[in-house]
C-alpha positions in Angstrom: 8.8 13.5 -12.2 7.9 15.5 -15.5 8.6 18.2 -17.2 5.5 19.3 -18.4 4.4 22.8 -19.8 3.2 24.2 -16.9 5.0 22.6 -13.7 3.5 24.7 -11.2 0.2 23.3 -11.5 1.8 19.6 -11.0 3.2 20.7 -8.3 -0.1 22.2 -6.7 -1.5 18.8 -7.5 1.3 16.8 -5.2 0.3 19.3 -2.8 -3.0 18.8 -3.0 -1.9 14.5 -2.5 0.3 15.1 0.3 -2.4 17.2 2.4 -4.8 14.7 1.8 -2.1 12.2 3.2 -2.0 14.4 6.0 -5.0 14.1 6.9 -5.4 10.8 7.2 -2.4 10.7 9.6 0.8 10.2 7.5 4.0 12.4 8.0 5.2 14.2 5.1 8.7 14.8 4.5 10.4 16.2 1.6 12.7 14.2 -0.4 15.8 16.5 -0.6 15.7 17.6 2.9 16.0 13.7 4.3 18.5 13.0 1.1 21.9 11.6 1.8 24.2 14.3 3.5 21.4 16.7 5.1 21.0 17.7 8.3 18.0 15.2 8.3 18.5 12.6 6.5 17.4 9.3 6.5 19.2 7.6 3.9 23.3 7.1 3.6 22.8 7.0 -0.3 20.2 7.5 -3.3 20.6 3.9 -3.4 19.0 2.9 -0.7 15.2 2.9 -0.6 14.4 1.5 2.5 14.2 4.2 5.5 16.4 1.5 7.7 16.1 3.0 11.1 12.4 3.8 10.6 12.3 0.4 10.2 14.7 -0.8 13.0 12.7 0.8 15.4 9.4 -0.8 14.6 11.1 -3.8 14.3 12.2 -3.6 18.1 8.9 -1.8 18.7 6.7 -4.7 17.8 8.5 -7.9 18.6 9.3 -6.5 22.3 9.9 -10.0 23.4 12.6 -11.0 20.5 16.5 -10.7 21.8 18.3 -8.2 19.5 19.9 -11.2 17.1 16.2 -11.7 16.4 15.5 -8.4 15.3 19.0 -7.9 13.3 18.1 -11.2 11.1 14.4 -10.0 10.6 16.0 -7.0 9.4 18.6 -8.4 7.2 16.0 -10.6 5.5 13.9 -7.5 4.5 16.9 -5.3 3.5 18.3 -8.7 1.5 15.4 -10.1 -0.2 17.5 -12.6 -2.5 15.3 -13.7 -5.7 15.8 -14.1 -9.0 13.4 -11.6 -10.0 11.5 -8.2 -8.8 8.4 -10.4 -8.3 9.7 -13.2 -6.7 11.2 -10.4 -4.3 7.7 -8.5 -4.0 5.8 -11.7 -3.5 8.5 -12.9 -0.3 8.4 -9.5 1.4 4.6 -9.7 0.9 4.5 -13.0 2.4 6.8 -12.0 5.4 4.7 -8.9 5.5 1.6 -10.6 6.4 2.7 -14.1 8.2 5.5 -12.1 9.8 9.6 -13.0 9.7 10.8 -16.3 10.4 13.7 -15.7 12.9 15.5 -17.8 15.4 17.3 -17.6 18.3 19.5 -19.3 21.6 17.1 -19.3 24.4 18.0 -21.7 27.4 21.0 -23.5 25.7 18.2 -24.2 22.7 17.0 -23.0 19.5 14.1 -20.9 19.7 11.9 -20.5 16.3 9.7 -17.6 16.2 8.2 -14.8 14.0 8.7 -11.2 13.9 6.3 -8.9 12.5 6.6 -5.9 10.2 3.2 -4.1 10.9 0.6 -4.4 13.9 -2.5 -4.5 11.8 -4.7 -4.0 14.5 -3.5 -0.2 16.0 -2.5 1.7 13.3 -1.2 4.2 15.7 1.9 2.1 16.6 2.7 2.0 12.9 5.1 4.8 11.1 3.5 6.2 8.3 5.3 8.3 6.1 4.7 10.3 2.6 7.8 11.1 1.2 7.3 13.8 -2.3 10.5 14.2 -4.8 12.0 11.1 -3.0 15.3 10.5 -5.8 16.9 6.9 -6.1 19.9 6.3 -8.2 20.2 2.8 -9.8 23.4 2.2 -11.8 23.7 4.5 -14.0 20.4 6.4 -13.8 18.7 9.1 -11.4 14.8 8.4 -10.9 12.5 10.9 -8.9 9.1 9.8 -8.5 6.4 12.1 -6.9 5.2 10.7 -3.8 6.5 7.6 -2.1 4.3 6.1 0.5 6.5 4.6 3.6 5.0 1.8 6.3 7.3 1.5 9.2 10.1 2.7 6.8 9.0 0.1 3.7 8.0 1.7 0.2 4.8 0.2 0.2 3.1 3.0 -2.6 4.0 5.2 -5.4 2.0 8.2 -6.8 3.0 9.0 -10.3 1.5 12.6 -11.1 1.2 14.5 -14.3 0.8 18.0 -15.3 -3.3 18.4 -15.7 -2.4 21.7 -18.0 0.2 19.4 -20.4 -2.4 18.5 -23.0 0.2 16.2 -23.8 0.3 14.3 -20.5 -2.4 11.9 -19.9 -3.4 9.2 -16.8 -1.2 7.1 -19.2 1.6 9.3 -19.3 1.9 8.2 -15.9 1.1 4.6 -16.1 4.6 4.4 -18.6 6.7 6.9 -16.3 5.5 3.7 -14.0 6.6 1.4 -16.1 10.3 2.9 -16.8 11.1 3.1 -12.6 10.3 -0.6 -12.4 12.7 -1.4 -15.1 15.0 1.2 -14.0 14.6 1.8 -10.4 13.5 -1.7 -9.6 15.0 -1.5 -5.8 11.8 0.8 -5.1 9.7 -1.8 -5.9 10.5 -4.8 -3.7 8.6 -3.7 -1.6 5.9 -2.1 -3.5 2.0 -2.9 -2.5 0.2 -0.6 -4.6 0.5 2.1 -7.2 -1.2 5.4 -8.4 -1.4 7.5 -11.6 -3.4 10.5 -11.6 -3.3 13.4 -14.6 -5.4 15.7 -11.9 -9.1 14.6 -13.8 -8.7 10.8 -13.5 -7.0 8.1 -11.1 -6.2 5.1 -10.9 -4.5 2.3 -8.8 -2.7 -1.3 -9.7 -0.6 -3.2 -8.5 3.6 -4.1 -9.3 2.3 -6.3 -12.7 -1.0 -4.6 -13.7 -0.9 -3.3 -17.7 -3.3 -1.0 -18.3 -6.7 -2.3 -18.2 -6.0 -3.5 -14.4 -5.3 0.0 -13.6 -9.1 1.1 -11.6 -10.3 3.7 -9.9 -11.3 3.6 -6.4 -15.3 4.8 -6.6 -15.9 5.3 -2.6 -14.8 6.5 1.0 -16.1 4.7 3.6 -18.1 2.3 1.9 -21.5 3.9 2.7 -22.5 5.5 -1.1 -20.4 6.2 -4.7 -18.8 9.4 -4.1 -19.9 12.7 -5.9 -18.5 12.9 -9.1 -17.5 16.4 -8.1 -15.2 15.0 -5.6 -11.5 15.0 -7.0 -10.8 11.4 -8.4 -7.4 11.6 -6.7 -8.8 13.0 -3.5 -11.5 9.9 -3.5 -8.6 7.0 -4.3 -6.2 8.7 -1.4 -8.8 9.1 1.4 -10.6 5.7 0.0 -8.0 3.2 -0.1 -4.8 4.8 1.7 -7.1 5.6 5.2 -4.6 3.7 7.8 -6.6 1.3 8.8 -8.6 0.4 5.7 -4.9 -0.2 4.2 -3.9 -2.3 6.8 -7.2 -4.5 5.7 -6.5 -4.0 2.2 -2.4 -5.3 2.5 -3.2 -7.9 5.2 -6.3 -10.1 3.0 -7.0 -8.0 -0.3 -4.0 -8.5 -1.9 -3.0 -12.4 -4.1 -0.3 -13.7 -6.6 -1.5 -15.5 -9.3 0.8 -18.7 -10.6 1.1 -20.6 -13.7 3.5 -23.8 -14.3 6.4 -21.7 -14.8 6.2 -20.0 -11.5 4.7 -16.2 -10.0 2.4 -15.0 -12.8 1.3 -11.6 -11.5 0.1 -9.6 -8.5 -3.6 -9.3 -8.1 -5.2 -6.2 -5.7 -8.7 -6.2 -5.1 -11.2 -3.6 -6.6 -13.7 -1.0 -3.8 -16.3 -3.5 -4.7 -14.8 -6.5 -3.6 -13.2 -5.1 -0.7 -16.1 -3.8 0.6 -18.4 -6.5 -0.5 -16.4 -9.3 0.8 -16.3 -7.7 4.8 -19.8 -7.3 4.8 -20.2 -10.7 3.8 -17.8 -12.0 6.6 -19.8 -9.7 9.1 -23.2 -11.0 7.8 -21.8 -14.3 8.6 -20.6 -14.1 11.8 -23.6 -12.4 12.7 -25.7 -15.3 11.2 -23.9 -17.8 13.6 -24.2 -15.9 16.0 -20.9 -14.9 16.4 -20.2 -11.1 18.1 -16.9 -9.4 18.1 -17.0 -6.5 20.7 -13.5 -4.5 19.8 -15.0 -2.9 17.2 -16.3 -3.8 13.8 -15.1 -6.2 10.6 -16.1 -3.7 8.2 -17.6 0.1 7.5 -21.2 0.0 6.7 -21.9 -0.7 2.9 -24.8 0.7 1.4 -23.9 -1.2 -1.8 -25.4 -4.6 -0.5 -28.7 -4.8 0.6 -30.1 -7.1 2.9 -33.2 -7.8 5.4 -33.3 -5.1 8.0 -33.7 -6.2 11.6 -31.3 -9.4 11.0 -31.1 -11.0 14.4 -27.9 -13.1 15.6 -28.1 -16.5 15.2 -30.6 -16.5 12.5 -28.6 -18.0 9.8 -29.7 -15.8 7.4 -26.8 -14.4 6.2 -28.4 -12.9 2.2 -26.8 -12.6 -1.3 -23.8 -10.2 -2.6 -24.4 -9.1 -6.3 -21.2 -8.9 -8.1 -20.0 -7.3 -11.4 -17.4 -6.7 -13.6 -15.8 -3.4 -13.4 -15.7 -2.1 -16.6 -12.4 -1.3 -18.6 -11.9 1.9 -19.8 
């Protein structure tokens, strides 16, 4: 949160964020009235950044067929991610995230091994999404309040940093450093952490938990179909672009790699609009070109970005080309 010279037009633009949130089907709650000690909370101190019973109950509403001690270790090991560092932490939950929970269990006078999962990434109705604004975590001896946390069955999966678009002081990167200081000083909050905004009202931008400044992109289109207007709000575009349920289900499930070097986790890598768009057509083409059909719904929005022979029949093995380029810095 800033203090810029004009706050109530930063806090028109979190408004603006959060409505577009609503839209695509998140809850929005404010931060002080679920805060620890109000009639609603959902926390039993600043310190605690998970929403724990949010996630309790998707825990036991996903993994019906798990005994309780299942669920209770799956939740431990999210709540106690034990790792040396905050991205050795981020890359386990991620891990567990999309190859579910190892868990065991008695069964029949036997061990049982099984998996329980965090998300249903095919209905992303029986998911709890949540946008949580002025959402304030205390970390030793310091009080962070970022703008808008983004909550997956009770998981801070997203922050949007915001700054004042009437501060001619505050930029996009003004926001990228108020980033920077929660991760070294509110570091909890980002355990869990898929993907990150900064937005000064004119431009945004997302990275991910390790991207410096040139990996911070914008997010050019919707559905896929055509570039947005440049009228349309830059912050509007990234929101309803990348954080639509079900695209961000995609997105976290296959669009998302760590990068290693000899001495262990290098960095988190996200995916850009291009590639994320170009890459499911390309599995579509292909499975159309073998002559493979999938008839609960499709692999991918249409892309207008990639062209290809119209009239493509199944089974023609014909699958085309995908043109790729560098998105450039800026």
């Amino acid at each position: 949160m800033e203090n810029g010279s004009d706050p109530f037009r930063r806090i028109i633009l979190e408004e603006a964020a959060l409505s577009w949130l609503a839209e695509l089907g998140y809850a929005i709650k404010s931060g002080p009235l679920i805060a620890p000690g109000e009639l609603f909370s959902e926390r039993e101190s600043y310190q605690q950044v998970l929403l724990r019973q949010r996630l309790r109950d998707a825990l036991a509403r996903l993994n019906p067929t798990l005994p309780a001690e299942a669920i209770e270790e799956a939740f431990r090991k999210i709540v106690h991610l034990n790792a040396p560092s905050l991205l050795q932490a981020n890359r386990a939950f991620h891990r567990m995230l999309v190859d579910g929970v190892e868990v065991e269990f008695q069964a029949d006078g036997r061990i049982v091994h099984d998996k329980a999962w965090l998300v249903d990434f095919q209905e992303p109705d029986w998911n709890d999404w949540l946008a949580v604004n002025q959402f304030t975590v205390v970390e030793g001896h310091t009080e962070r309040r970022p703008d808008v946390v983004l909550f997956l069955n009770g998981l801070p999966v997203g922050v949007i940093e915001l700054k004042n678009p009437a501060d001619e002081n505050a930029t996009i990167w003004t926001a990228f450093h108020q980033l920077e200081t929660y991760k070294l000083q509110i570091s909890s909050l980002f355990a869990t952490n898929e993907a990150n905004v900064i937005s000064d009202g004119l431009e945004a931008r997302f990275g991910s938990l390790t991207a410096n400044r040139e990996w911070f992109l914008p997010w050019r289109t919707i559905e896929g179909e055509t570039l947005a207007p440049s009228a349309l709000p830059q912050l509007e575009l990234l929101i309803k672009g990348l954080f639509e349920r079900k695209r961000f289900l995609a997105f976290l499930r296959s669009f998302i790699v760590f990068e290693q070097d000899q001495g262990g986790v290098a960095g988190k890598k996200l995916a850009g609009y291009h590639q994320f768009h170009a890459v499911n057509v390309a599995v579509e083409e292909t499975l159309r070109a073998a002559a493979f059909t999938k008839k609960a719904g499709s692999l991918r929005e249409p892309g207008v970005f990639f062209t290809r022979s119209p009239g493509g029949a199944p089974g023609d093995r014909r699958v085309g080309v995908v043109w790729h380029t560098q998105e450039p810095a800026s």
